[in-house]
PQR file of N, CA, C, O and H, with PARSE charges and radii, in Angstrom:
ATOM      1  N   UNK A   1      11.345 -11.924  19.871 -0.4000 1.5000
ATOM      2  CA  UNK A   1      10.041 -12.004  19.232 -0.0000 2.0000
ATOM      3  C   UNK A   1       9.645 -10.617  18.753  0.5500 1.7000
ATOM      4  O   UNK A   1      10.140  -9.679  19.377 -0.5500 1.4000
ATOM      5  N   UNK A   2       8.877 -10.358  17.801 -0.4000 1.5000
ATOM      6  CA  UNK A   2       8.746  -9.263  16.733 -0.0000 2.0000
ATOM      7  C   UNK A   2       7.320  -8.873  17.657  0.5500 1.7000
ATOM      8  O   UNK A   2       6.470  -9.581  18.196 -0.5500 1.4000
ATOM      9  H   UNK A   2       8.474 -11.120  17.295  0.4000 1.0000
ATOM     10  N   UNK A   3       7.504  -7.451  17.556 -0.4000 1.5000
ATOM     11  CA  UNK A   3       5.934  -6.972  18.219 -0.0000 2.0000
ATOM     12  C   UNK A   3       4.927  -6.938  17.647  0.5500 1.7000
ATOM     13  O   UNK A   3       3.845  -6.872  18.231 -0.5500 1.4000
ATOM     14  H   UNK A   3       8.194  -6.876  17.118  0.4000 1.0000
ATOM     15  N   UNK A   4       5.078  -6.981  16.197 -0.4000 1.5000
ATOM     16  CA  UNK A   4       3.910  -7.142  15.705 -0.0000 2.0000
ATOM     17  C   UNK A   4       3.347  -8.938  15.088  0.5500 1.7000
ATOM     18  O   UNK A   4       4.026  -9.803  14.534 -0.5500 1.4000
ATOM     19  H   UNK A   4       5.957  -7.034  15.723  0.4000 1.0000
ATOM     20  N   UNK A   5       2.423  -8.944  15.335 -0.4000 1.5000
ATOM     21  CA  UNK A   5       1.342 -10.550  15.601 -0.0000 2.0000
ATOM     22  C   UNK A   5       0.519  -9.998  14.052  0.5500 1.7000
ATOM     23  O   UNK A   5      -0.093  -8.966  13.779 -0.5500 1.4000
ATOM     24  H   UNK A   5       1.871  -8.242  15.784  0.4000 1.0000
ATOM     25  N   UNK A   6       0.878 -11.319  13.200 -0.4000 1.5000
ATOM     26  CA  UNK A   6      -0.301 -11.377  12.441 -0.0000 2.0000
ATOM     27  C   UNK A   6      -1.539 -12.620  12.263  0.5500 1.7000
ATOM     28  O   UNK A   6      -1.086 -13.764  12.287 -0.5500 1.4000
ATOM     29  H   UNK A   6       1.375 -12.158  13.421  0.4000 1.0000
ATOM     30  N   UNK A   7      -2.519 -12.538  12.150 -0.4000 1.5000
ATOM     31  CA  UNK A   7      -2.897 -13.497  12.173 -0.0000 2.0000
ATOM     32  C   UNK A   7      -2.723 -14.871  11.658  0.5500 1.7000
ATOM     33  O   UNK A   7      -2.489 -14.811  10.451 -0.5500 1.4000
ATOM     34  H   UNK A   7      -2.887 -11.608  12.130  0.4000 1.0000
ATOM     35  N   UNK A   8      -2.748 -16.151  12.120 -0.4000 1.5000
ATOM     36  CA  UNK A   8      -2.435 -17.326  11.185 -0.0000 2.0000
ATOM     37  C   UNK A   8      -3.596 -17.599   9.589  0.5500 1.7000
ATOM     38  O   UNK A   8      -4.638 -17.042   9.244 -0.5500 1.4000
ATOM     39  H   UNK A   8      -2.939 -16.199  13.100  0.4000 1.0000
ATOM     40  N   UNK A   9      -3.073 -18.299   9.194 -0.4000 1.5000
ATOM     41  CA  UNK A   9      -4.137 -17.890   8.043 -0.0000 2.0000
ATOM     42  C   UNK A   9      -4.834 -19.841   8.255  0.5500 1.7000
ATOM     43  O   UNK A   9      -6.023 -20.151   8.318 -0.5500 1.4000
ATOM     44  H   UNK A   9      -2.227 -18.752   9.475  0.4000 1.0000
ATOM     45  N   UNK A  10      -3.924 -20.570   8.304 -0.4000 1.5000
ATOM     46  CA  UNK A  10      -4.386 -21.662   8.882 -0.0000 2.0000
ATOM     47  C   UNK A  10      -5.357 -21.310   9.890  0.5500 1.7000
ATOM     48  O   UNK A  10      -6.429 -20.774   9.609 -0.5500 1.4000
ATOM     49  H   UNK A  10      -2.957 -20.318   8.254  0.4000 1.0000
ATOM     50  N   UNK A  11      -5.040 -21.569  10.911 -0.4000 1.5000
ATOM     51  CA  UNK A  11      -6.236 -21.703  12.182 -0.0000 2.0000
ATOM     52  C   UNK A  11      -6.976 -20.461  12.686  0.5500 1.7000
ATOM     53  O   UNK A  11      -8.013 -20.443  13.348 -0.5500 1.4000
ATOM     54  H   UNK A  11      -4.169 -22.004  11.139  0.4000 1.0000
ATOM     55  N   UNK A  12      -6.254 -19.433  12.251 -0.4000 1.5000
ATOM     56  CA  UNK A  12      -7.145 -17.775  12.495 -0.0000 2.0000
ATOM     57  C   UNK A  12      -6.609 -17.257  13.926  0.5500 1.7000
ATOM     58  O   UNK A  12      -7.005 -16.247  14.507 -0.5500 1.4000
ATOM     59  H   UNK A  12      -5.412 -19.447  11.712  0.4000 1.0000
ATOM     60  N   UNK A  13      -5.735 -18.060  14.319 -0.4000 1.5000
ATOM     61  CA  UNK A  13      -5.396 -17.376  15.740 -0.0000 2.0000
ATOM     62  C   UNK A  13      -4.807 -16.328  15.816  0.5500 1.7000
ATOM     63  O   UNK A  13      -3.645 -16.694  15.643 -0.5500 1.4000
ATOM     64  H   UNK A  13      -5.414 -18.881  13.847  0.4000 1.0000
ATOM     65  N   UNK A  14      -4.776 -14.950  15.996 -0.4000 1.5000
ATOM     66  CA  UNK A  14      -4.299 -14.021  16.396 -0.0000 2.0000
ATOM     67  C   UNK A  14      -2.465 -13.680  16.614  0.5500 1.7000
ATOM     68  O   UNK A  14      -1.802 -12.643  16.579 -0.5500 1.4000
ATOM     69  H   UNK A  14      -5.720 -14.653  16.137  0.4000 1.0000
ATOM     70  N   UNK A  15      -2.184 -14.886  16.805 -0.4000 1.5000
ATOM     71  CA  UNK A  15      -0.820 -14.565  18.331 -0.0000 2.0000
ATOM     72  C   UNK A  15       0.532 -15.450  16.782  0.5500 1.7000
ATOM     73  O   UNK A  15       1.480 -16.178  17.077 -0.5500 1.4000
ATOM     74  H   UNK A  15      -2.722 -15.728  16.834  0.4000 1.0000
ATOM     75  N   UNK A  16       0.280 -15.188  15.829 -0.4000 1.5000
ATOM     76  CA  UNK A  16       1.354 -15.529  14.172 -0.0000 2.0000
ATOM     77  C   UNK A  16       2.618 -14.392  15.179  0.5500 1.7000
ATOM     78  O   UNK A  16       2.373 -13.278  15.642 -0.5500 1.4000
ATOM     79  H   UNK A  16      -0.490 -14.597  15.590  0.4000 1.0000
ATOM     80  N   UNK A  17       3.590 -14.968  15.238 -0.4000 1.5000
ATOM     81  CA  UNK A  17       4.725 -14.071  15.058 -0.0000 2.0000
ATOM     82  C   UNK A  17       5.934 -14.159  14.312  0.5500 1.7000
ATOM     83  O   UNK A  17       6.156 -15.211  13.714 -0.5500 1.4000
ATOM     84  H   UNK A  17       3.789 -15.873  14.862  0.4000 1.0000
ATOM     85  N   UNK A  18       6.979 -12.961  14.234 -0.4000 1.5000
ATOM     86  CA  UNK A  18       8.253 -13.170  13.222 -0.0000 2.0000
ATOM     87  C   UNK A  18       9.125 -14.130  13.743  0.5500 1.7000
ATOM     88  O   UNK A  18       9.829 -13.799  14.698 -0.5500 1.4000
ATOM     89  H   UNK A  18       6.798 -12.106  14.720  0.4000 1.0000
ATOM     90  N   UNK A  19       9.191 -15.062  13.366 -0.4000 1.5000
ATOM     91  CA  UNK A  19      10.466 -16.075  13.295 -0.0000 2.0000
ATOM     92  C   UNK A  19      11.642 -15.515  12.062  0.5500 1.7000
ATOM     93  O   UNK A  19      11.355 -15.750  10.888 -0.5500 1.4000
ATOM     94  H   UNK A  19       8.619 -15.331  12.591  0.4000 1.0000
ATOM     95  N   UNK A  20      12.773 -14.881  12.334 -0.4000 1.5000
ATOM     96  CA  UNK A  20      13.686 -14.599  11.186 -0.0000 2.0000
ATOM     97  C   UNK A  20      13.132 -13.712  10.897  0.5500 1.7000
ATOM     98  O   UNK A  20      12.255 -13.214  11.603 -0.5500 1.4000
ATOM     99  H   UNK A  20      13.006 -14.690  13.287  0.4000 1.0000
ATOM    100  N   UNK A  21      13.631 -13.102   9.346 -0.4000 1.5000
ATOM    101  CA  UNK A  21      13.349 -11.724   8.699 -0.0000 2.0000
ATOM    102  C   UNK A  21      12.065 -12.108   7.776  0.5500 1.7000
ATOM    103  O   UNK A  21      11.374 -11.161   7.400 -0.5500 1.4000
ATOM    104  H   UNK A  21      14.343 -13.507   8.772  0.4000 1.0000
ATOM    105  N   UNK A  22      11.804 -13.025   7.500 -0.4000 1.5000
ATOM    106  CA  UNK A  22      10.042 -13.161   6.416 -0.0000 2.0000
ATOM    107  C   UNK A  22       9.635 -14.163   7.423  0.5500 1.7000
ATOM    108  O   UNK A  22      10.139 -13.457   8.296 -0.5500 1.4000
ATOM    109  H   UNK A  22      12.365 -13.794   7.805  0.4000 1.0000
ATOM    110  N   UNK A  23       9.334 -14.828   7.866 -0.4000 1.5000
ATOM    111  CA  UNK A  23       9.157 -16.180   8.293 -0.0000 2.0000
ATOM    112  C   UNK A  23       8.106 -16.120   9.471  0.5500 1.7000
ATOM    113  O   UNK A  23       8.684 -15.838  10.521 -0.5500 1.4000
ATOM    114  H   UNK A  23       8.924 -15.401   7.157  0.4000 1.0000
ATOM    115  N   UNK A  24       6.655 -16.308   9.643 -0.4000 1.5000
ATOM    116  CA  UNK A  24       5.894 -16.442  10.781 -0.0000 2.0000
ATOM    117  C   UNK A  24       5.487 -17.743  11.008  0.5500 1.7000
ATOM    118  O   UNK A  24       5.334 -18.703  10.253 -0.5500 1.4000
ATOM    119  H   UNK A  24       6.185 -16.538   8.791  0.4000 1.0000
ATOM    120  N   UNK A  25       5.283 -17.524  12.669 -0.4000 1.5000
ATOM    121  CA  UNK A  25       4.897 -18.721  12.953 -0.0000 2.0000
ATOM    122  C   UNK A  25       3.881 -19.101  13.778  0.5500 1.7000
ATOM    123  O   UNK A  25       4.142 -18.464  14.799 -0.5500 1.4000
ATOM    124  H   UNK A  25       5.407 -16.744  13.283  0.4000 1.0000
ATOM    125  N   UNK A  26       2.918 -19.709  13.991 -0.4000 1.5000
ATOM    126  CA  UNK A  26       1.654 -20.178  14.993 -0.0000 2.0000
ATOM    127  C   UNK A  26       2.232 -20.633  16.110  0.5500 1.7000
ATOM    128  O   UNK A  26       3.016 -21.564  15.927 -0.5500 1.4000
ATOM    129  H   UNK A  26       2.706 -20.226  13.161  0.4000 1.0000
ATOM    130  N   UNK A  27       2.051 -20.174  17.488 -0.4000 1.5000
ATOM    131  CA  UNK A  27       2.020 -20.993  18.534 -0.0000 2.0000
ATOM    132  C   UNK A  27       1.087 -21.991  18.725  0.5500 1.7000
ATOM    133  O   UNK A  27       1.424 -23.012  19.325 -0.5500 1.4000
ATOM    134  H   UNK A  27       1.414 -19.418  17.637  0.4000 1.0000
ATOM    135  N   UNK A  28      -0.433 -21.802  18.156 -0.4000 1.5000
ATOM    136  CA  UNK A  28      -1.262 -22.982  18.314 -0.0000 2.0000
ATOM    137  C   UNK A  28      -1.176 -23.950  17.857  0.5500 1.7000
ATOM    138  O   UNK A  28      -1.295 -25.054  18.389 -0.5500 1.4000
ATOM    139  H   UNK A  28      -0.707 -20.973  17.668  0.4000 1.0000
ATOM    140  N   UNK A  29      -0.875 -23.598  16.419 -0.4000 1.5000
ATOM    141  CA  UNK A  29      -1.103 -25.176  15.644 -0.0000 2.0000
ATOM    142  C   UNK A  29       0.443 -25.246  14.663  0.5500 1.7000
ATOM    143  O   UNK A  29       0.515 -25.928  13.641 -0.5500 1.4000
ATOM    144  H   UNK A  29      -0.778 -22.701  15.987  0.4000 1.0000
ATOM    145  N   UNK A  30       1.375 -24.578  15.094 -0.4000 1.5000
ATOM    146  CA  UNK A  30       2.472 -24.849  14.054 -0.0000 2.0000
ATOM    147  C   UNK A  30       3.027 -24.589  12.963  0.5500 1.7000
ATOM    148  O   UNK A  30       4.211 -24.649  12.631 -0.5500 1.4000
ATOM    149  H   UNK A  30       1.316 -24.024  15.924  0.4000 1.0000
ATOM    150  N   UNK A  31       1.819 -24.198  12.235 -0.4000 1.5000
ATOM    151  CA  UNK A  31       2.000 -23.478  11.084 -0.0000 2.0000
ATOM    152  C   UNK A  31       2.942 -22.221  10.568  0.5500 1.7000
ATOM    153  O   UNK A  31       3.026 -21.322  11.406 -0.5500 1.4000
ATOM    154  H   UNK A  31       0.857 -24.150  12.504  0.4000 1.0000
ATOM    155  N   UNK A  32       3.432 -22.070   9.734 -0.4000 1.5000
ATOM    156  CA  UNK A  32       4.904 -21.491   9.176 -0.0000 2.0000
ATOM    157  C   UNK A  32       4.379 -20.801   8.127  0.5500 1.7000
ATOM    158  O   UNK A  32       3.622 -21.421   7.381 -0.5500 1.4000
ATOM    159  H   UNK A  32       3.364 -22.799   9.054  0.4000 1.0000
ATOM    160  N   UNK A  33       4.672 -19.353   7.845 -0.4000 1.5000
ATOM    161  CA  UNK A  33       4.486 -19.151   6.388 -0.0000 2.0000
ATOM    162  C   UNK A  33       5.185 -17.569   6.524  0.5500 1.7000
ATOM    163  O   UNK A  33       5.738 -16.839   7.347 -0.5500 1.4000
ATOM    164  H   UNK A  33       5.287 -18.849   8.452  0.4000 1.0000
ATOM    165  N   UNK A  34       4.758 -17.604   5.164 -0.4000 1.5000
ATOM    166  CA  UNK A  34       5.670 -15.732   4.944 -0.0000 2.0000
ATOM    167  C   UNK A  34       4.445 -15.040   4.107  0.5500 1.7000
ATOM    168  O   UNK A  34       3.621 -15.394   3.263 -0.5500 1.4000
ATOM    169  H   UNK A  34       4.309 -18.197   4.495  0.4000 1.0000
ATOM    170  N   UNK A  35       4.730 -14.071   4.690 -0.4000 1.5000
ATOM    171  CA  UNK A  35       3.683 -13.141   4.416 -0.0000 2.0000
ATOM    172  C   UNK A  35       3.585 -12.929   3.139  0.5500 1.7000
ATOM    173  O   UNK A  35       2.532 -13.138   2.537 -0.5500 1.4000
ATOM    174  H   UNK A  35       5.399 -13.783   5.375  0.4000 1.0000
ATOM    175  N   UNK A  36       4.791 -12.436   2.499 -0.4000 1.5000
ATOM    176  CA  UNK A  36       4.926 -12.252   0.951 -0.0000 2.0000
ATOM    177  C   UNK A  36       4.156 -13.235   0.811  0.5500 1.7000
ATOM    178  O   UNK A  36       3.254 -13.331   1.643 -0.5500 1.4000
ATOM    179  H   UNK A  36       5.646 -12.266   2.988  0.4000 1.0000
ATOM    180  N   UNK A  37       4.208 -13.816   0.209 -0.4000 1.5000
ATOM    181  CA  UNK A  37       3.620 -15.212  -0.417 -0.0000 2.0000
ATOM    182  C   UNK A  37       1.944 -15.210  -0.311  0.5500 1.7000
ATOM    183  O   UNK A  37       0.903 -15.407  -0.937 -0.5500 1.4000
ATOM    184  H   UNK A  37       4.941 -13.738  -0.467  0.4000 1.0000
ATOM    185  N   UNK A  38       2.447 -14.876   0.819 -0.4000 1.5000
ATOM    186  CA  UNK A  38       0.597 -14.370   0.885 -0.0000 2.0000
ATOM    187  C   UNK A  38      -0.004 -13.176   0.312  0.5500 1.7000
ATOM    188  O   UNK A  38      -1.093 -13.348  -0.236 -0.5500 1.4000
ATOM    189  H   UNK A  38       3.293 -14.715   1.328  0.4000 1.0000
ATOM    190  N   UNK A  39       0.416 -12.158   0.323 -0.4000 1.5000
ATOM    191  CA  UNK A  39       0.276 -10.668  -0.313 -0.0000 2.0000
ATOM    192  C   UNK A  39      -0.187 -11.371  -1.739  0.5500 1.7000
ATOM    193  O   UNK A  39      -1.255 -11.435  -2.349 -0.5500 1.4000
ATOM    194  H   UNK A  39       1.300 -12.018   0.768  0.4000 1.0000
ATOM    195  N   UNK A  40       1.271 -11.910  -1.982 -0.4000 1.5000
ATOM    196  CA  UNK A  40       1.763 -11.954  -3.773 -0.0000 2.0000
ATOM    197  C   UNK A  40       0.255 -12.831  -4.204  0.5500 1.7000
ATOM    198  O   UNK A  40      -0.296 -12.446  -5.235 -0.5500 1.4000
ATOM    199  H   UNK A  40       2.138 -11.858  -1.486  0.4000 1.0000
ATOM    200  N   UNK A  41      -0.334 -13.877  -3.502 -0.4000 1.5000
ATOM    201  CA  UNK A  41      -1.629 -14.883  -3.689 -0.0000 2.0000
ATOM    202  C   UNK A  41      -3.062 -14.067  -3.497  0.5500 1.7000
ATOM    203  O   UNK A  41      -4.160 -14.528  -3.807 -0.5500 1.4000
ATOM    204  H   UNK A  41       0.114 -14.190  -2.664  0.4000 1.0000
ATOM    205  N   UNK A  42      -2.778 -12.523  -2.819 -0.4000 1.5000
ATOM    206  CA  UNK A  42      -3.926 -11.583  -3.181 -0.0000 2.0000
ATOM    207  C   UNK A  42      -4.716 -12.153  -1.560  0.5500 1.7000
ATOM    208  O   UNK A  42      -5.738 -11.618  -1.130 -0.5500 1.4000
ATOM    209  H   UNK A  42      -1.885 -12.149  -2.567  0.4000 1.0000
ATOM    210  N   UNK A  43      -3.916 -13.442  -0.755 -0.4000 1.5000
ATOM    211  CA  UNK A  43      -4.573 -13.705   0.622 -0.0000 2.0000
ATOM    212  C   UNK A  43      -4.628 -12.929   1.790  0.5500 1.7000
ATOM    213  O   UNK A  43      -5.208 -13.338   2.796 -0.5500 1.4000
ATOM    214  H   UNK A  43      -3.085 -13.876  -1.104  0.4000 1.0000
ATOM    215  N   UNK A  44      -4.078 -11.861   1.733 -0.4000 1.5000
ATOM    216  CA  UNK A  44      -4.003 -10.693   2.923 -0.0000 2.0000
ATOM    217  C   UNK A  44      -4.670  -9.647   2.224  0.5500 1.7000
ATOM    218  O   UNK A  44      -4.763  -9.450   1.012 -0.5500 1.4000
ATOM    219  H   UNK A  44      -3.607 -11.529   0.916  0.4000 1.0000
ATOM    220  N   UNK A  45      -5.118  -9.011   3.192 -0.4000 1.5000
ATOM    221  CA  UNK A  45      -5.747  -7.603   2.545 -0.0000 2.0000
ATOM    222  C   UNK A  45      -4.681  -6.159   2.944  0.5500 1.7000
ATOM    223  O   UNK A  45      -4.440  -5.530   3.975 -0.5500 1.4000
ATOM    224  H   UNK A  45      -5.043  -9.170   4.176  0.4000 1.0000
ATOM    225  N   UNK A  46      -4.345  -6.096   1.850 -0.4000 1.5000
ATOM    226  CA  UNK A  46      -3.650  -4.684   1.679 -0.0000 2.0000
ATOM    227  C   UNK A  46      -4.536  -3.690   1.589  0.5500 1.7000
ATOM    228  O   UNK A  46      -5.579  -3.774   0.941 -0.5500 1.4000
ATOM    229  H   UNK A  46      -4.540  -6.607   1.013  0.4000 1.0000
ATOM    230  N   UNK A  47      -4.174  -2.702   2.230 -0.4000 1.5000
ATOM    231  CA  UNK A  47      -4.576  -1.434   2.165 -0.0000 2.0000
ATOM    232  C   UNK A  47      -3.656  -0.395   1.806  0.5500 1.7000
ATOM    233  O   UNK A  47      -2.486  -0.207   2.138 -0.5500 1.4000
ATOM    234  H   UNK A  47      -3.327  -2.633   2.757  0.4000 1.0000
ATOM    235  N   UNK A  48      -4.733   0.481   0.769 -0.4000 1.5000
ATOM    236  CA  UNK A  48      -3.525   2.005   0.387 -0.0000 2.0000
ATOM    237  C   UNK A  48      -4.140   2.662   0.386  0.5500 1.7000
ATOM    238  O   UNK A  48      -5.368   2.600   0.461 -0.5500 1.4000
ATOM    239  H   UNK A  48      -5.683   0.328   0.499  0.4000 1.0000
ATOM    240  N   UNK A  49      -3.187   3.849   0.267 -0.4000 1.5000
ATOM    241  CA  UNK A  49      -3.726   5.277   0.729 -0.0000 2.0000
ATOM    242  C   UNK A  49      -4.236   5.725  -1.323  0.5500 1.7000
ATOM    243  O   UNK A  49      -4.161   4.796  -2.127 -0.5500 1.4000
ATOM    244  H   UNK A  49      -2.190   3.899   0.207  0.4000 1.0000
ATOM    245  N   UNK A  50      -4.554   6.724  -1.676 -0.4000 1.5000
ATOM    246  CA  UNK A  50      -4.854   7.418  -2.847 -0.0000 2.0000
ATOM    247  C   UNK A  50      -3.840   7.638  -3.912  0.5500 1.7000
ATOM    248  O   UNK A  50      -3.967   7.724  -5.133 -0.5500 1.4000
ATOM    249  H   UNK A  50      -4.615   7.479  -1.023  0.4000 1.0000
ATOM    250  N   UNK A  51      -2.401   7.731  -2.833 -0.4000 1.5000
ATOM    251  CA  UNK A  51      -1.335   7.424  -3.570 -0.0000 2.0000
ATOM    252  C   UNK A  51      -0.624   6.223  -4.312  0.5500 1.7000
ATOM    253  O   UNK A  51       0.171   6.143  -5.248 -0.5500 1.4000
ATOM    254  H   UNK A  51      -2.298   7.660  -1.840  0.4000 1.0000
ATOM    255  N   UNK A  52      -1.444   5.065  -3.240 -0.4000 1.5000
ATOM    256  CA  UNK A  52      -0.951   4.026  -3.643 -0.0000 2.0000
ATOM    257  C   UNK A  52       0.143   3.135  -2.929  0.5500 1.7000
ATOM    258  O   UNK A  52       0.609   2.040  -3.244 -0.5500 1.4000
ATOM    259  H   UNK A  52      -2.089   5.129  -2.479  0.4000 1.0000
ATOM    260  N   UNK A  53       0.445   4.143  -1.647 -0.4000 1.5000
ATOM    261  CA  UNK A  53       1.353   3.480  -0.342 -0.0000 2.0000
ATOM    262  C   UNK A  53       0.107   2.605   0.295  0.5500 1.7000
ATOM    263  O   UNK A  53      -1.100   2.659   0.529 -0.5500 1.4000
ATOM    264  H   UNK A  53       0.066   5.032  -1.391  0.4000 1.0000
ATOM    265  N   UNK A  54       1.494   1.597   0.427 -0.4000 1.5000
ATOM    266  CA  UNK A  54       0.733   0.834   1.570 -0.0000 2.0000
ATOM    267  C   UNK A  54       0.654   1.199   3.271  0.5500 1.7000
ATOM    268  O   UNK A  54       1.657   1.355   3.967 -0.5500 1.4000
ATOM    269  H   UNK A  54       2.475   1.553   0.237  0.4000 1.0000
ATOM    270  N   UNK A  55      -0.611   1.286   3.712 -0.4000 1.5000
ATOM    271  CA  UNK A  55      -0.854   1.735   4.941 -0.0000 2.0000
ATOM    272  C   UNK A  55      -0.164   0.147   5.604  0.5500 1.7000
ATOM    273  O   UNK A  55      -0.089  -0.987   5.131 -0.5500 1.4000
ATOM    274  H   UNK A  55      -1.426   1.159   3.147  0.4000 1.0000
ATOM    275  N   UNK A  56       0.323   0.860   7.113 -0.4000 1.5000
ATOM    276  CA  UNK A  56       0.543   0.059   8.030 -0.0000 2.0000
ATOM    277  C   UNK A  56      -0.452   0.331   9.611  0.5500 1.7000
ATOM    278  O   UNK A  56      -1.498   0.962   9.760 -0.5500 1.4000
ATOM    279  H   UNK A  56       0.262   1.781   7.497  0.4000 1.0000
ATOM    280  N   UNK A  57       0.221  -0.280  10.418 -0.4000 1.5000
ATOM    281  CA  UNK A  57      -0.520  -0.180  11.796 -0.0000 2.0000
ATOM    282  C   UNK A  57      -0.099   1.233  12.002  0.5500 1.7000
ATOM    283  O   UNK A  57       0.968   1.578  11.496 -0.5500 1.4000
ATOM    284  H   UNK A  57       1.071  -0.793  10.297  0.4000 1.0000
ATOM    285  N   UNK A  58      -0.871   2.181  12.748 -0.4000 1.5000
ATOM    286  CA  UNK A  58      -0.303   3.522  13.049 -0.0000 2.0000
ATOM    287  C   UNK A  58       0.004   4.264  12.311  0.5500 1.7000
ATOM    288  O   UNK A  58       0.805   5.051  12.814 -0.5500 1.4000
ATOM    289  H   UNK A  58      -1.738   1.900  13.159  0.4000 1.0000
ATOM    290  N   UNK A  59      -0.247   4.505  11.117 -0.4000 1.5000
ATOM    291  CA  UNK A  59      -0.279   5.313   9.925 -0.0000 2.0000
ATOM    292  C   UNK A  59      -1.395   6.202  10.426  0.5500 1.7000
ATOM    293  O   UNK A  59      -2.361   5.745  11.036 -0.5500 1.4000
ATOM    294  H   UNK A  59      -0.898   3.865  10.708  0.4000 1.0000
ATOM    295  N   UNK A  60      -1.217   7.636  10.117 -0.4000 1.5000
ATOM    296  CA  UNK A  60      -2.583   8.432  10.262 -0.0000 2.0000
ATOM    297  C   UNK A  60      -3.287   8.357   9.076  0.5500 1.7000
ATOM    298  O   UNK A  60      -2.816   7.833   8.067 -0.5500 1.4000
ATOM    299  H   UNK A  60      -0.432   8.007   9.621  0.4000 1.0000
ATOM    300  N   UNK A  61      -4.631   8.956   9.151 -0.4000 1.5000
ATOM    301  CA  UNK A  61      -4.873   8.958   7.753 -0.0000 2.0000
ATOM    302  C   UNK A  61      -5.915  10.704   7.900  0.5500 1.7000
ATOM    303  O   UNK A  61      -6.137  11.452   8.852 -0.5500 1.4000
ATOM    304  H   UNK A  61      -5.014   9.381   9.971  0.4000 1.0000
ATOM    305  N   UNK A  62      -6.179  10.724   6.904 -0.4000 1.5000
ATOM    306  CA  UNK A  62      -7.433  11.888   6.916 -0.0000 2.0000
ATOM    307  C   UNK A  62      -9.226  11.101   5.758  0.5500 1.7000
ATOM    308  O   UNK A  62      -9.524  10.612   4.667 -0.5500 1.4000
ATOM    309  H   UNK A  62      -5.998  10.116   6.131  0.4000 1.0000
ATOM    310  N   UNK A  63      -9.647  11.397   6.692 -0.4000 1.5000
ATOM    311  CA  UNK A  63     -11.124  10.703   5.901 -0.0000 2.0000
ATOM    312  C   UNK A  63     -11.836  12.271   5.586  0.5500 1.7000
ATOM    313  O   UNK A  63     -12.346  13.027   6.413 -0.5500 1.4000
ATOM    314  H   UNK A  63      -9.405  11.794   7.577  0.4000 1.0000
ATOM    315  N   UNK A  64     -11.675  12.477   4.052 -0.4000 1.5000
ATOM    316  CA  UNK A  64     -12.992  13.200   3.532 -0.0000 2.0000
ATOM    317  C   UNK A  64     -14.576  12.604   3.073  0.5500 1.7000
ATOM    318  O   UNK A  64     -14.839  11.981   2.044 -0.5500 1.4000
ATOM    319  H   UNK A  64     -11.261  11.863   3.380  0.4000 1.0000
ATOM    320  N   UNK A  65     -15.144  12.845   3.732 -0.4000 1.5000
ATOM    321  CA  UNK A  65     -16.510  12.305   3.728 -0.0000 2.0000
ATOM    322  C   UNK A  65     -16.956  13.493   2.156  0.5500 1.7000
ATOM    323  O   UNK A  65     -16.523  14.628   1.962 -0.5500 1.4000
ATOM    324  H   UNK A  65     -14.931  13.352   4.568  0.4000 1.0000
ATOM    325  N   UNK A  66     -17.808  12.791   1.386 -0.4000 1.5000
ATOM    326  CA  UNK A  66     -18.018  13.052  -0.022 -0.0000 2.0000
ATOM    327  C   UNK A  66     -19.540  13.441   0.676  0.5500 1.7000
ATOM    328  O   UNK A  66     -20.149  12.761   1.501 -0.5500 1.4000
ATOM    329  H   UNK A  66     -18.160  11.868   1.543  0.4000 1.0000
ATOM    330  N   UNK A  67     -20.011  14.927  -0.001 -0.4000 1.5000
ATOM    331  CA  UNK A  67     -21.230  15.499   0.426 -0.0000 2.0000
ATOM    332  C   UNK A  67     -22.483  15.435  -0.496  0.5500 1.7000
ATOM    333  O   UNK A  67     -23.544  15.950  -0.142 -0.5500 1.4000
ATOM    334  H   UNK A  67     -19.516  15.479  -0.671  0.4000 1.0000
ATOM    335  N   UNK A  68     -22.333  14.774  -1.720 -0.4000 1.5000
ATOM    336  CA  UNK A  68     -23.058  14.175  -2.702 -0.0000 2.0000
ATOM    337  C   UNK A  68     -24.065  13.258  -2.150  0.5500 1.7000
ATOM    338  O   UNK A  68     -23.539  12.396  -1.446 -0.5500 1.4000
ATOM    339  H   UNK A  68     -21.472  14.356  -2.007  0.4000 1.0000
ATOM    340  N   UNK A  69     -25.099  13.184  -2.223 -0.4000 1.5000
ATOM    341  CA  UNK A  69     -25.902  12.211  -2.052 -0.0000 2.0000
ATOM    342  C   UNK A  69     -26.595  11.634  -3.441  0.5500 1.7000
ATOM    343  O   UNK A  69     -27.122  12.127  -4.438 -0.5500 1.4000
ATOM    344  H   UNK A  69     -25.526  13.885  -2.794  0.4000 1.0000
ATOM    345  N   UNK A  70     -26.251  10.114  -2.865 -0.4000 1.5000
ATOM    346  CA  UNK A  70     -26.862   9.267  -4.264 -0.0000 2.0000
ATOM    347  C   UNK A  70     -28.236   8.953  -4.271  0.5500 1.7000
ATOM    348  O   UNK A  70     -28.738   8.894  -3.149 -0.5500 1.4000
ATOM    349  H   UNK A  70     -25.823   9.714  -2.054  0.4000 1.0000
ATOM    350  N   UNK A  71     -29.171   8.681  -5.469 -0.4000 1.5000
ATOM    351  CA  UNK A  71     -30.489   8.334  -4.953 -0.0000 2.0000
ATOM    352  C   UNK A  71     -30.622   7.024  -5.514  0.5500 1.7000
ATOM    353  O   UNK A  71     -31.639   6.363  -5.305 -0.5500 1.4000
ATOM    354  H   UNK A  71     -28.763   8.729  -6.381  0.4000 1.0000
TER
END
């Protein structure tokens, strides 16, 4: 089993894991899907850095806070 858990997109449960090399699966309710597919449908939220990489879990990052105030 793959250490990283994504969520199901069916039932919202937490505990989605890798079945095979694309392939997740629900212990609750059964459900099967691949992530791609989901990315590619705009249904996961990607995150990137300024460059345009995609952040993962454990990526550092640096936050510049912008000293402008809007009115």
């Amino acid at each position: 089993m793959s250490d990283e858990m994504k969520p199901c997109p069916l039932c919202k449960s937490p505990y989605g894991y890798l079945i095979g090399t694309e392939l997740y699966a629900c212990p609750e309710c059964a459900h099967e899907w691949n992530l791609q597919d989901l990315i590619e449908k705009e249904e996961v939220l990607v995150v990137k850095d300024s460059n345009g990489n995609v952040l993962q879990n454990g990526d550092t990052v640096v936050v510049i806070p912008l000293l402008e105030k809007y009115s």
